[in-house]
Backbone bond lengths (Angstrom), bond angles and torsions (degrees), N, CA, C in turn:
res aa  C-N    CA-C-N  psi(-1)  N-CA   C-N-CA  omega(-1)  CA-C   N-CA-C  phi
1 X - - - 1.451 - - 1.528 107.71 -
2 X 1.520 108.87 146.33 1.695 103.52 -166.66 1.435 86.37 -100.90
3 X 1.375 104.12 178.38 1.300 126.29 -173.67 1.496 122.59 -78.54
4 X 1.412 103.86 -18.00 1.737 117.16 156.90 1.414 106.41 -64.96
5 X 1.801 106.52 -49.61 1.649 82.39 -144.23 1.757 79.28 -80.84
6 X 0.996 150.86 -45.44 1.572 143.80 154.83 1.649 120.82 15.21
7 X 1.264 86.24 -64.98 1.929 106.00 173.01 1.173 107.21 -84.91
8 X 1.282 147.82 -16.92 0.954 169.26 124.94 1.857 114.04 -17.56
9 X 0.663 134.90 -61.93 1.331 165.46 159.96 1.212 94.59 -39.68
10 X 1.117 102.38 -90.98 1.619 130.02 -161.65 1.565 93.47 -32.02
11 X 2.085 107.65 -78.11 1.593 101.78 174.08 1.547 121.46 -22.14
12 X 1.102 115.56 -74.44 1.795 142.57 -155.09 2.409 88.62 -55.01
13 X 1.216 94.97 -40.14 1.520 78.46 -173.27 1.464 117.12 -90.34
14 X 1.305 118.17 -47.66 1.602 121.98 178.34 1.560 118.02 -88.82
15 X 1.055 97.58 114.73 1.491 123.60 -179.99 1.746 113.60 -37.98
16 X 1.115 117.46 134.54 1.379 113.51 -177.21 1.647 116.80 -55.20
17 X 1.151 148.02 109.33 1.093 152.42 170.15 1.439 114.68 -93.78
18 X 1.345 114.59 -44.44 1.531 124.22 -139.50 1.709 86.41 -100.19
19 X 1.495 103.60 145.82 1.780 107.86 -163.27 1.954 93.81 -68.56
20 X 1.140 133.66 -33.90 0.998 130.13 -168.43 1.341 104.99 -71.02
21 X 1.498 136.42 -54.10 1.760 137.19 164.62 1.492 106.81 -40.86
22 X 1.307 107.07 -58.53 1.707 118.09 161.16 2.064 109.45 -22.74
23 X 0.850 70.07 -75.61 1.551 94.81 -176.58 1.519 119.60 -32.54
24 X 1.209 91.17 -58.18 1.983 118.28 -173.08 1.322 93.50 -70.47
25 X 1.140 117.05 -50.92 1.367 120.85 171.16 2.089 130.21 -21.70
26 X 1.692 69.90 -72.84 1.784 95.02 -179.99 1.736 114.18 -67.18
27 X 1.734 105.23 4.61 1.881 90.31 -174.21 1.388 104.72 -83.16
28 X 1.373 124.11 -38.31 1.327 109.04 172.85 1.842 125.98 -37.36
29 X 1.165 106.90 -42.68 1.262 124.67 179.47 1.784 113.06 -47.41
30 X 1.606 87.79 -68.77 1.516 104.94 169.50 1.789 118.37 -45.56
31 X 1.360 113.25 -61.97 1.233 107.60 160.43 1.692 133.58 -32.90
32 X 1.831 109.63 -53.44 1.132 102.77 178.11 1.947 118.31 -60.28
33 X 1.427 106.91 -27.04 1.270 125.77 -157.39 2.051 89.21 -72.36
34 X 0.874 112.53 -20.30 1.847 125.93 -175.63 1.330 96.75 -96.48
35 X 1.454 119.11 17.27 1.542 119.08 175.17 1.774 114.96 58.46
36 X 1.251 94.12 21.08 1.944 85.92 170.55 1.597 109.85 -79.43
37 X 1.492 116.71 2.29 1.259 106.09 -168.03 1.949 125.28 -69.50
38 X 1.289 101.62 -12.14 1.481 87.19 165.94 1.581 113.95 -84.13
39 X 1.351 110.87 -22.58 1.618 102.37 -177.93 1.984 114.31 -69.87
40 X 1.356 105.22 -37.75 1.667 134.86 -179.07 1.684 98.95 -68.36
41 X 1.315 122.76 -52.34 1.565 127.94 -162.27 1.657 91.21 -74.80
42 X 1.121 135.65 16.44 1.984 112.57 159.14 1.278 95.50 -108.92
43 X 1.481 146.79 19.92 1.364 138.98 125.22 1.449 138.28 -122.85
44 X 1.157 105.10 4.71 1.200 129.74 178.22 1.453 124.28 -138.08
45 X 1.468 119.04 130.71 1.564 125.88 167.67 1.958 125.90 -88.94
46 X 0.970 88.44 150.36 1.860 70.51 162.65 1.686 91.93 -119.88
47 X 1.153 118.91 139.19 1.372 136.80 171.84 1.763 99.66 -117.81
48 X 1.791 87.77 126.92 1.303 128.63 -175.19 1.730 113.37 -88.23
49 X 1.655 137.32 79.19 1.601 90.03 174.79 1.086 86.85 -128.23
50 X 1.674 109.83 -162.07 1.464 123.96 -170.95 1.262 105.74 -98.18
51 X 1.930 107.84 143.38 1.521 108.04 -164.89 1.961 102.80 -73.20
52 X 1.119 101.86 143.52 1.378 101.32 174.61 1.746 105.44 -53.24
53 X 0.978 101.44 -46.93 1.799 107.70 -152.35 2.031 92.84 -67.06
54 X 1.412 83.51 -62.71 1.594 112.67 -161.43 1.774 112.65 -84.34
55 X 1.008 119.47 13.57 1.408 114.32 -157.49 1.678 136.66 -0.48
56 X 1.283 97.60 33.62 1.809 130.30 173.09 1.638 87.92 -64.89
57 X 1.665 96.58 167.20 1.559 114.24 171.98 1.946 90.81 -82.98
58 X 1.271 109.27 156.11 1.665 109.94 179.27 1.745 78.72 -154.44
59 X 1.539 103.08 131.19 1.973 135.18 -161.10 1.600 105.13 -118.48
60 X 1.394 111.49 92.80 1.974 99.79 170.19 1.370 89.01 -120.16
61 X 1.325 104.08 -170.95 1.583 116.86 -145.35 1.412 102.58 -156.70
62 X 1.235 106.27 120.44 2.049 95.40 -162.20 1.414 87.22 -156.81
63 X 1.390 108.29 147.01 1.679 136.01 176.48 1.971 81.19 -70.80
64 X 1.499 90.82 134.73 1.658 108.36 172.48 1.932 105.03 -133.47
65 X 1.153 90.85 145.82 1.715 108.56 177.53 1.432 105.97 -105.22
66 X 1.604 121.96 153.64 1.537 110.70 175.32 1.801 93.70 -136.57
67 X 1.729 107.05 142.82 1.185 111.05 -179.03 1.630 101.20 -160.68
68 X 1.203 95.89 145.12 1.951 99.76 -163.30 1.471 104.71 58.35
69 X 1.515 141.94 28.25 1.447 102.33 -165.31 1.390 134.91 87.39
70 X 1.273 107.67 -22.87 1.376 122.15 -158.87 2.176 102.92 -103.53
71 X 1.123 146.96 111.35 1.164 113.87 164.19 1.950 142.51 -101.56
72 X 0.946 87.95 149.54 1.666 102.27 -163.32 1.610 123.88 -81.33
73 X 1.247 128.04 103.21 1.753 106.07 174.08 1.299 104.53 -117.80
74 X 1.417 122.18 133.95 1.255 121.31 150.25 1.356 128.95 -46.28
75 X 1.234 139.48 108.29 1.709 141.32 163.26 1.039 114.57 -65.53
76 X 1.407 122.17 100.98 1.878 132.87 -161.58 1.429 99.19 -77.77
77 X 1.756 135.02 -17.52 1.207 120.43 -171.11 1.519 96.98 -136.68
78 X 1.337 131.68 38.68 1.085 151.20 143.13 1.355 99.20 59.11
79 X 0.994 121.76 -121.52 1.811 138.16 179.41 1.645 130.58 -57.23
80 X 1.713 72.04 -23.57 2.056 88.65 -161.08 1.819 78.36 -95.12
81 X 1.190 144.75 -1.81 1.249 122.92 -163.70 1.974 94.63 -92.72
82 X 1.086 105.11 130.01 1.450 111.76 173.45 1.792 121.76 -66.72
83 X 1.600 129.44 -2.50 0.846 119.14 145.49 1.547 123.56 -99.19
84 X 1.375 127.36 14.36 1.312 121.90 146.13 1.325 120.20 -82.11
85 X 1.296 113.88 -32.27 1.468 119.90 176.09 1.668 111.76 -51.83
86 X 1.422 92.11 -43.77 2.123 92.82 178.72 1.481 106.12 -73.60
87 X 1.247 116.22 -29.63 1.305 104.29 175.97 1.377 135.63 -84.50
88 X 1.480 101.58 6.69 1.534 116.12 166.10 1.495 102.88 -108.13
89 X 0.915 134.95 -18.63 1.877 120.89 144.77 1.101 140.74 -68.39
90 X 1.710 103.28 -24.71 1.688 103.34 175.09 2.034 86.20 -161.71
91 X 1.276 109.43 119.95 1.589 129.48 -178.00 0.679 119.75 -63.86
92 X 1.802 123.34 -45.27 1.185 159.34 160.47 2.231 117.16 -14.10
93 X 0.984 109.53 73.60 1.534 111.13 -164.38 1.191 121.35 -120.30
94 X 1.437 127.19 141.56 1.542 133.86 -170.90 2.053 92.17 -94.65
95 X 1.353 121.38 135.34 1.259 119.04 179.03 1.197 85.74 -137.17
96 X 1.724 127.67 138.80 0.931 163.25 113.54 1.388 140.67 -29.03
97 X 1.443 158.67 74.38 1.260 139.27 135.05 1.175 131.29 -111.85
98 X 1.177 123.96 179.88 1.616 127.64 -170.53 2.132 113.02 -41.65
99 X 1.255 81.24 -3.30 2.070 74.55 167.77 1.515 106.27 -106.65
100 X 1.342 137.18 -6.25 1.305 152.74 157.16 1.533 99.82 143.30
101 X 1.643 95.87 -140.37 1.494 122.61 -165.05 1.592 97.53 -109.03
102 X 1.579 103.86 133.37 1.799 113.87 169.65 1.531 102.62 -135.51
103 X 1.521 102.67 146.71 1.040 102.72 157.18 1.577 130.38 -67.06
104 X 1.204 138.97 150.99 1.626 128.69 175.60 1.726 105.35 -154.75
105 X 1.424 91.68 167.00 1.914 94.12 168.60 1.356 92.25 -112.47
106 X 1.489 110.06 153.56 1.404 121.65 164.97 1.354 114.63 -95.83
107 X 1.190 133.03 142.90 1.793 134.48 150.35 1.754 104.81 -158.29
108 X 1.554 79.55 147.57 1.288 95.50 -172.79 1.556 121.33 -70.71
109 X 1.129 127.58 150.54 1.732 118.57 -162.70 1.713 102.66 -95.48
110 X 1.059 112.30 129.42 1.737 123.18 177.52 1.717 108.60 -125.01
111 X 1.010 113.14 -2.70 1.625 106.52 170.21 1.184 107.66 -66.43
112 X 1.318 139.90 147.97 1.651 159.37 155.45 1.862 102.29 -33.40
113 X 1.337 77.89 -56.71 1.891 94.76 -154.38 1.468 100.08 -93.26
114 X 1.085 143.95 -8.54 1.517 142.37 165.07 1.198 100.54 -92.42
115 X 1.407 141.84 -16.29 1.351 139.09 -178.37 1.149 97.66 -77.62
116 X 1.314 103.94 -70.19 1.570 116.42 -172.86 1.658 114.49 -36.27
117 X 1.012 108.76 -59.76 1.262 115.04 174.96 1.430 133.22 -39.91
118 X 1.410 98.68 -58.53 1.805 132.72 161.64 1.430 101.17 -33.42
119 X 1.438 118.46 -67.51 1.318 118.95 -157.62 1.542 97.24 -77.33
120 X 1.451 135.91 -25.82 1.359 137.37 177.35 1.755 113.21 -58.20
121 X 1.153 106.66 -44.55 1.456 111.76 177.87 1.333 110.23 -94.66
122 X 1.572 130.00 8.74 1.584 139.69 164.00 1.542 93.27 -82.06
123 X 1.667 115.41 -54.06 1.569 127.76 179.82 1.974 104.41 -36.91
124 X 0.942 90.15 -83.00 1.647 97.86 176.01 1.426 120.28 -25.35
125 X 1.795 109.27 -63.96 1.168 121.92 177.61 1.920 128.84 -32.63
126 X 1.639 64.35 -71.51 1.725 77.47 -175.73 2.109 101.68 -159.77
127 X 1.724 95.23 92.30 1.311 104.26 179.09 1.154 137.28 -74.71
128 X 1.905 114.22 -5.72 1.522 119.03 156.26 0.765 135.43 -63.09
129 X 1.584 107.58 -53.89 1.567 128.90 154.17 1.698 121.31 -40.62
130 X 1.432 123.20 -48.73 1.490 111.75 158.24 1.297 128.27 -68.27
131 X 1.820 128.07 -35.84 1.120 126.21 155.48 1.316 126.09 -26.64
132 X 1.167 117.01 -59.64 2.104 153.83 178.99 1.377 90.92 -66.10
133 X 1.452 148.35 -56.14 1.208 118.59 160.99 1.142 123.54 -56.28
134 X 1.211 143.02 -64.47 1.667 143.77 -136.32 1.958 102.43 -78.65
135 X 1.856 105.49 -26.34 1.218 119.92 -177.78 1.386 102.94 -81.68
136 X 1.183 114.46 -16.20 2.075 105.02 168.84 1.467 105.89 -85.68
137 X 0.926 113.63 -30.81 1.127 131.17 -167.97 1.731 109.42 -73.60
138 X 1.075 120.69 -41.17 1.650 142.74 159.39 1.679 96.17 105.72
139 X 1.167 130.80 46.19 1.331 136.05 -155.23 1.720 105.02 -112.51
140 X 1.113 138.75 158.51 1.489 132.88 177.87 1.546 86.74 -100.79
141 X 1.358 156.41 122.53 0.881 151.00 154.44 1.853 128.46 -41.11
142 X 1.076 108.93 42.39 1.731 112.78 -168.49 1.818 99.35 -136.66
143 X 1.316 111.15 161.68 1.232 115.55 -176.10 1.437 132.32 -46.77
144 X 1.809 123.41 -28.69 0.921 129.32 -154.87 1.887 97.72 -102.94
145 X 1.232 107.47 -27.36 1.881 108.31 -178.00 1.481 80.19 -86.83
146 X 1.123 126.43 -57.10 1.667 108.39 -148.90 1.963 96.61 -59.86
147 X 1.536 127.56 -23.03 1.104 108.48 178.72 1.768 116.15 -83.94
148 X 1.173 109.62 -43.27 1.647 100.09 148.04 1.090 149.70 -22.55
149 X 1.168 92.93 -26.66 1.915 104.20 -157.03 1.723 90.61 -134.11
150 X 1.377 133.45 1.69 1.423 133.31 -172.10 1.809 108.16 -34.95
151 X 1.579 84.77 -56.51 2.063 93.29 -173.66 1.458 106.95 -46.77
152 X 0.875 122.81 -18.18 1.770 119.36 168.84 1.378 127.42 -97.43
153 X 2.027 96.30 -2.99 1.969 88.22 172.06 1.243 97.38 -88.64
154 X 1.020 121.66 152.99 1.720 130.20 127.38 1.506 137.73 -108.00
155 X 1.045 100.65 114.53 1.715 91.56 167.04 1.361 80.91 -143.72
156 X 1.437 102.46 158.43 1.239 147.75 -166.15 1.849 115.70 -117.97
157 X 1.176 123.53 115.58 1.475 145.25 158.59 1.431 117.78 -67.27
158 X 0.724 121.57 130.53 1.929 141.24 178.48 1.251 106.27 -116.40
159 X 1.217 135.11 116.13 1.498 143.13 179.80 1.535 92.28 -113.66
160 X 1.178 141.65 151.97 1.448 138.67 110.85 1.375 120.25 -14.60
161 X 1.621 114.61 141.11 1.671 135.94 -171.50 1.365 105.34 -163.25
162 X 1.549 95.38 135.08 1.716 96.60 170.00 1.639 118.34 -86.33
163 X 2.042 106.58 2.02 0.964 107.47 -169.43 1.615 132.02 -65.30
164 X 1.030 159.58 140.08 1.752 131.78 -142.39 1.489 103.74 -87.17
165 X 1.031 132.84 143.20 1.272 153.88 156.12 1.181 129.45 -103.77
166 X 1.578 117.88 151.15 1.674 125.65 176.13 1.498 114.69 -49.16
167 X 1.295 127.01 156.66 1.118 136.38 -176.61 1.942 106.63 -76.33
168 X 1.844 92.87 135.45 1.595 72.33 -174.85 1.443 132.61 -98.46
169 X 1.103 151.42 -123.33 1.740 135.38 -143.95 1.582 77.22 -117.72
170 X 1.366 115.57 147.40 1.725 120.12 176.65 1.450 101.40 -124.95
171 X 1.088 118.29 157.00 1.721 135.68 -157.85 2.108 93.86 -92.89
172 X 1.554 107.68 47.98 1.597 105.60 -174.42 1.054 120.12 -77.04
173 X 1.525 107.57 -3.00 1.833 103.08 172.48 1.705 108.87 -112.68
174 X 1.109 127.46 24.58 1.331 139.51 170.32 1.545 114.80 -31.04
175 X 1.805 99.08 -52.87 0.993 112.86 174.98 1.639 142.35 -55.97
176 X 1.686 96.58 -7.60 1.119 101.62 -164.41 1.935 93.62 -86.04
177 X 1.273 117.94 3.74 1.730 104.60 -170.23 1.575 96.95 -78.72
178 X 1.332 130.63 -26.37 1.322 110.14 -165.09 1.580 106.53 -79.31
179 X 1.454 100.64 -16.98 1.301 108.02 -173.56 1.474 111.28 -76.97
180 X 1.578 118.58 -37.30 1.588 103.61 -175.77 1.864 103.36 -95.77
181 X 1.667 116.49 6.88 1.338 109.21 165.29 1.471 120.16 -77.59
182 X 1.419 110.19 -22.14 1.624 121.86 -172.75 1.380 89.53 -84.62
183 X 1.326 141.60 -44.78 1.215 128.18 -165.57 1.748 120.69 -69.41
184 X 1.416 106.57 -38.53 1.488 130.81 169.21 1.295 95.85 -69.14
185 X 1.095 138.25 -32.20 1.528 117.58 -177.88 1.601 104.89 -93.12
186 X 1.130 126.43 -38.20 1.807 124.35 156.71 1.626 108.90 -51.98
187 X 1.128 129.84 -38.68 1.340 133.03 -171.67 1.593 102.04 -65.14
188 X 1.525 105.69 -45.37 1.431 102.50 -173.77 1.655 117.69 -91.77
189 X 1.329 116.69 -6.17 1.404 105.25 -177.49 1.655 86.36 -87.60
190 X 1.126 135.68 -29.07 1.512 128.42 -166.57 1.868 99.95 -66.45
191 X 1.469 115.65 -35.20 1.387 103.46 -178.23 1.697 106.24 -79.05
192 X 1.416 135.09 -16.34 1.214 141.24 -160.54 1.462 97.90 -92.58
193 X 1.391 118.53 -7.87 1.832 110.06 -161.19 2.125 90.70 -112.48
């Protein structure tokens, strides 16, 4: 095993604890919040739910697949990840991508043949990224381990719901582009003079 897929591993199984994993974590977030989110939302969602503990809005940010209509994210830390945890207390979720904000319910997919499928058009998508899961996971990536070993996938389905949901992530630091364009443009006439 190389030293990528090593660190590799390591990420994909233990849950972010440490403020710096924390951290790396939350830039996607930050980015969308600077309004990159229509350019970011054709591979990525921000999912909105309510904190179990705290019933606050709680914001992660995950590569999503779409099939039937329906969209799909893999949960890289399965159970231990704290926005699956809210979403097994309350389903109820604001999802995000580049067509805006919908309401949806979450549940996790346990059919044979919707799995299968799911992960077929994840294959296509983006096959490092499913490789890099199924290999934290200790999984052979092919039909017959991934059905063996199902109780350890997760991904998660988003349907549409009229049920009400948290408000979703707003573009509140937008403002900050004029601010770091004036600065880059002071930065550079000071090296030009």
């Amino acid at each position: 095993m190389s030293a990528f897929d090593s660190f590799g591993k390591e990420l994909m199984h233990s849950y972010p604890r440490e403020d710096w994993r924390k951290a790396l974590f939350k830039i996607p977030l930050v980015l969308w919040r600077m309004g990159l989110g229509p350019m970011m939302g054709h591979i990525f969602t921000v999912i909105t739910t309510k904190g179990r503990k705290t019933g606050l809005a709680r914001r992660t940010v995950a590569e999503y697949f779409t099939m039937d209509g329906k969209i799909y994210v893999a949960c890289a830390f399965g159970p231990q990840a704290d926005w699956y945890k809210n979403i097994a207390e309350d389903p109820y979720v604001t999802v995000q991508t580049w067509q805006g904000a919908e309401q949806m319910a979450a549940s996790r997919v346990t059919d044979d043949e919707e799995l299968l499928a799911i992960v077929d058009v994840m294959a296509e998508r983006n096959p490092v990224m499913l490789d890099w899961y199924f290999k934290s996971l200790d999984i052979i990536p092919g039909p017959g381990d991934i059905l063996a070993n199902k109780e350890r996938v997760y991904i998660i389905r988003f349907e549409p719901t009229m049920e009400p949901t948290l408000f979703p992530l707003e573009a509140d630091l937008a403002w900050l582009w004029p601010v770091i364009i004036f600065f880059m443009l002071k930065h550079r006439r000071q090296h030009r003079d």
